[in-house]
N, C-alpha and C positions, 0 to 999 in steps of 0.2 A: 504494500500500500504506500501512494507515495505519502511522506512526511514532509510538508514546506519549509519546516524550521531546517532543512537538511540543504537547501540551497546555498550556496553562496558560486562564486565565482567562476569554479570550474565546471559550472551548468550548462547547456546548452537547451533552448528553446525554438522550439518547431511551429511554425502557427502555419494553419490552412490561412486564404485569404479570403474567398468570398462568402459570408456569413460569419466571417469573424473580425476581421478588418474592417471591410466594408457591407454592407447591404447587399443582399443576395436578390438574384432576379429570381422570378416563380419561373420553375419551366423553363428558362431561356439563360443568356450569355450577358456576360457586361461585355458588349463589342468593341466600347470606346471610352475614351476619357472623361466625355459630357455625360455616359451613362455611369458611371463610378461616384458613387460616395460612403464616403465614411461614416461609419457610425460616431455618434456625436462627441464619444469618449472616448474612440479608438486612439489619438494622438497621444491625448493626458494618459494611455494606459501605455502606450510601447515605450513613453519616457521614463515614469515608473519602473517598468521590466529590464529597461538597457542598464541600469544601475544595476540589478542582480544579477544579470545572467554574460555570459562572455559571448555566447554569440547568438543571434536570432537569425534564423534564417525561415523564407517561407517557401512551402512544399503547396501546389496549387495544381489539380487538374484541371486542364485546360481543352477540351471537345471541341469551345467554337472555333478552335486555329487550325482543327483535323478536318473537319468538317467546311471548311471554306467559309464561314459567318463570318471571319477575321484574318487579319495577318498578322505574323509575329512582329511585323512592323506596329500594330496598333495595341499589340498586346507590350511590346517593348514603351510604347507612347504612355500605355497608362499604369506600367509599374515604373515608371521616369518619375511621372509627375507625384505619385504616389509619395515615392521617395522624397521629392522636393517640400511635402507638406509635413513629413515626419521630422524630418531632419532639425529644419529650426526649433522644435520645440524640445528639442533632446533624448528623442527616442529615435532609432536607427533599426536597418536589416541590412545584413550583414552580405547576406546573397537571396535572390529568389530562384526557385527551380519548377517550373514547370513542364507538365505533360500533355500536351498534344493529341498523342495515340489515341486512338478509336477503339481500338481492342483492350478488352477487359482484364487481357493475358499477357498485358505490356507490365514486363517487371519496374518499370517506373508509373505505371499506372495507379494512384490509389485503391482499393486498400495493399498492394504491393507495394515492398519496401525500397524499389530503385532509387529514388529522389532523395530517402535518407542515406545510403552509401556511397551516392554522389558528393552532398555537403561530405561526410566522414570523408573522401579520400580531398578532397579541395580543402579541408581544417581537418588535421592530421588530428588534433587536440580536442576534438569531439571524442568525448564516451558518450554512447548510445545508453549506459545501462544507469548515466549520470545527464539525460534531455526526457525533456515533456514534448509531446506532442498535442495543443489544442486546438478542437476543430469543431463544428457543427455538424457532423456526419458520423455515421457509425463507420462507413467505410475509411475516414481520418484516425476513429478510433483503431481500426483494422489495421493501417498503416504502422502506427505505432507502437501498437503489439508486436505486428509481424517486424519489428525496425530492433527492439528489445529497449523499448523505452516508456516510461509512463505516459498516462493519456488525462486530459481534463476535455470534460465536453462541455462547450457552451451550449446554453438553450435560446439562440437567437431564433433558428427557425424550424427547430424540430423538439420543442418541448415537450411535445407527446413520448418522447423516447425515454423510456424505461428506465429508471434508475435507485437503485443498485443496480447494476449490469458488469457483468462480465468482463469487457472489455474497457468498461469505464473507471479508475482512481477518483478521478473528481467531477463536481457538477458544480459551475458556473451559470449565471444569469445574463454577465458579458463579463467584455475582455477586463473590462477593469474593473471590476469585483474581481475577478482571479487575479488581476496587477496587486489589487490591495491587500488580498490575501497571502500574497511573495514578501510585498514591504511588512506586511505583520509578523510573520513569521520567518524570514531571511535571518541567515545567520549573519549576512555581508551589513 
């Protein structure tokens, strides 16, 4: 079970992006940059988290760039700007990695763990068995799992999902109620 008080610096945090970052579309894609927004506490919470944790990197399944709805051009457009709005206020990521792939049986496909094995070999100083992985999906939770990392689920848009559950350590409301729960219990 994860222990929060058991944080400090040698931690690494994983976060999905859409439904935890920002607002998730129902059924569809954020295609573009005018379609992206944050939720209204996401910044206040990644500045929070940058203080505990050594590296944040985001693990993001990505269909609409497989699917021709987008290019990695626009998807590059709106994790740019993303960046630009974290930045100033003192929360940062570190890298983002997404997937593409259509197939279900893409080892970087969530809930497969490629996208965490990539951060590990790109930050040698990632331990997986010392990262959270937080996401709004049970297949992020799956990720995580299958990555050998803990999981915190947010209930941004799947609140009906069961918990206690299996694959879940924790249950958040949003990202910053679990930010504030790191600063409450951070050993850093």
């Amino acid at each position: 079970m994860l222990d929060l008080k058991k944080i400090d610096k040698s931690w690494t945090l994983f976060l999905d992006r859409d439904g935890v970052i920002n607002h998730d579309k129902d059924n569809d894609y954020i295609r573009n940059w005018e379609e992206f927004r944050f939720y209204d506490t996401t910044v206040e919470a990644l500045a929070i988290l940058a203080k505990h944790f050594n590296r944040i990197v985001v693990t993001t399944n990505q269909k609409g760039v497989g699917k021709g709805l987008m290019t990695v051009a626009d998807l590059d457009n709106i994790h740019n700007n993303m960046l630009l709005h974290i930045a100033p206020a003192g929360g940062r990521i570190d890298k983002i990695y997404y997937c593409s792939d259509l197939s279900d049986d893409s080892p970087d496909r969530k809930p497969n763990p490629g996208m965490a094995f990539r951060a590990k070999k790109d930050f040698e100083e990632i331990d997986l068995s010392k990262s959270i992985m937080v996401g709004n999906r049970i297949s992020d939770m799956g990720f995580g799992r299958n990555a050998g990392m803990y999981t915190v689920f947010l209930a941004t848009t799947h609140p009906e999902t069961a918990f206690p559950h299996e694959l879940i350590d924790l249950r958040f409301d949003t990202l910053l109620a679990f930010a504030d729960a790191v600063a409450m219990g951070s050993a850093t």
